[in-house]
N, C-alpha and C positions, 0 to 999 in steps of 0.2 A: 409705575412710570419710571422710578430712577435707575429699574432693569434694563431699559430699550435701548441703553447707549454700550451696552455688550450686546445686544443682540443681532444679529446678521441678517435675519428672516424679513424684515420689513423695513427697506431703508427707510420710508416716511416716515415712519412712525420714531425711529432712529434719530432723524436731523428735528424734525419736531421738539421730541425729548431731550434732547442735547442743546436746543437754543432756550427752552421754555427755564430748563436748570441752570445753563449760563445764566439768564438774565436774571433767577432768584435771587442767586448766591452774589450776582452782580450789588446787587436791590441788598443784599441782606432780608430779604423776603423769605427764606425757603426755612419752614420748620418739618423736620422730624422727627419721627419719635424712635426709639432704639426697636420696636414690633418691626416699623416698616423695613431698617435695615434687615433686622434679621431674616425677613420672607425675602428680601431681594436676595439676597447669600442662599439663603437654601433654594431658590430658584436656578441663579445662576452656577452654583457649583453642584449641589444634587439632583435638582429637578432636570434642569436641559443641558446640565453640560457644558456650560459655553466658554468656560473659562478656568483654570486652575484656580485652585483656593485663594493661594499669593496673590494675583491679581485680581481676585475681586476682594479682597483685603483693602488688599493697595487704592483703589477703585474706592472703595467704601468710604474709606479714610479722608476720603473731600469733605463728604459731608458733617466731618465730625462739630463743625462749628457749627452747623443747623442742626442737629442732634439735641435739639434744647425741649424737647415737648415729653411730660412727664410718663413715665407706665410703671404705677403703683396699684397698694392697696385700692386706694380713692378712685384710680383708673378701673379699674376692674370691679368693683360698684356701681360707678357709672355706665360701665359697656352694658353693666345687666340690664340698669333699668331703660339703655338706647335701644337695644335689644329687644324688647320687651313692649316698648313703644312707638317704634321706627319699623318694625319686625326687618333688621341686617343681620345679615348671618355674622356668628359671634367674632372672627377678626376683623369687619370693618367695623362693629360696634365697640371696639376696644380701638381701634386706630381712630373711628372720630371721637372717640372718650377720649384720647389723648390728644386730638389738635382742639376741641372745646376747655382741658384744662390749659392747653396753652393760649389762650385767648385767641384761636385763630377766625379769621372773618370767612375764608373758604380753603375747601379738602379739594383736593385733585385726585380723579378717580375714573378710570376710563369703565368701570363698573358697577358703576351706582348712576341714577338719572343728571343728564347734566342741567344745570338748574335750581335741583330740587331743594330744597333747604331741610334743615336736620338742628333742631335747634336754634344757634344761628350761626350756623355754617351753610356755606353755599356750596354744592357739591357743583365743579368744573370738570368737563372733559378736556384733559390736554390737548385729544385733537380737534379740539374742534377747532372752526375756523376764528374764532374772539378769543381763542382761549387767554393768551397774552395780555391783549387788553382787559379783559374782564377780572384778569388777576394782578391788574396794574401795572406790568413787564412792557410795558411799550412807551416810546417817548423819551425824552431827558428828565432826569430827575435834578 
């Protein structure tokens, strides 16, 4: 999801992802883990191209204060036995091993069930239409 706001191909999906992470980072709500960064970088610079290295660097570097959700030993123990259990193929089972060791209450995922639960995470599609509120991003705080 925090690839879409470099992306050109799908304005919706673009202004969607761009207000759904304003309002985390607003919130202090937005946890990541250092996996997610890494797959958005190798998307956006070797997979589609969409932007020089520098600027998805530059880009990245936001989120370095939500950058708080662990990817260790522990994490990768974990992904096995989510894996195992959940049957996810092995990087969202290591990315929600790492928002369950950060105590998160839901995963945002526009490719896993929206809804579904996973421990006790609550797996959110960013686009859907609740998405905001159901991830507590709407309203004054």
């Amino acid at each position: 999801m925090i690839a879409y706001p470099l992306d050109p191909k799908d304005p919706a999906k673009r202004r969607a992802s761009m207000v759904l992470i304003r309002e985390a980072l607003a919130r202090r709500r937005l946890v990541v883990s250092p996996q997610i960064l890494n797959e958005c970088y190798a998307v956006l610079v070797h997979k589609r191209r969409l932007a020089p290295a520098a600027r998805v660097q530059r880009y990245l570097s936001a989120f370095d204060a939500a950058c708080s959700a662990p990817l260790d030993l522990q994490t990768h123990k974990a992904a096995a036995a989510i894996e195992a259990r959940h049957r996810l193929s092995w990087w969202d089972s290591v990315a929600v091993a790492s928002a369950l060791q950060a105590r998160c209450d839901a995963f945002v995922s526009e490719d896993m069930a929206d809804g579904q639960t996973i421990e006790t995470l609550t797996i959110v599609n960013p686009f859907s239409p609740h998405a905001l509120a159901r991830l507590a991003l709407t309203g004054r705080t």
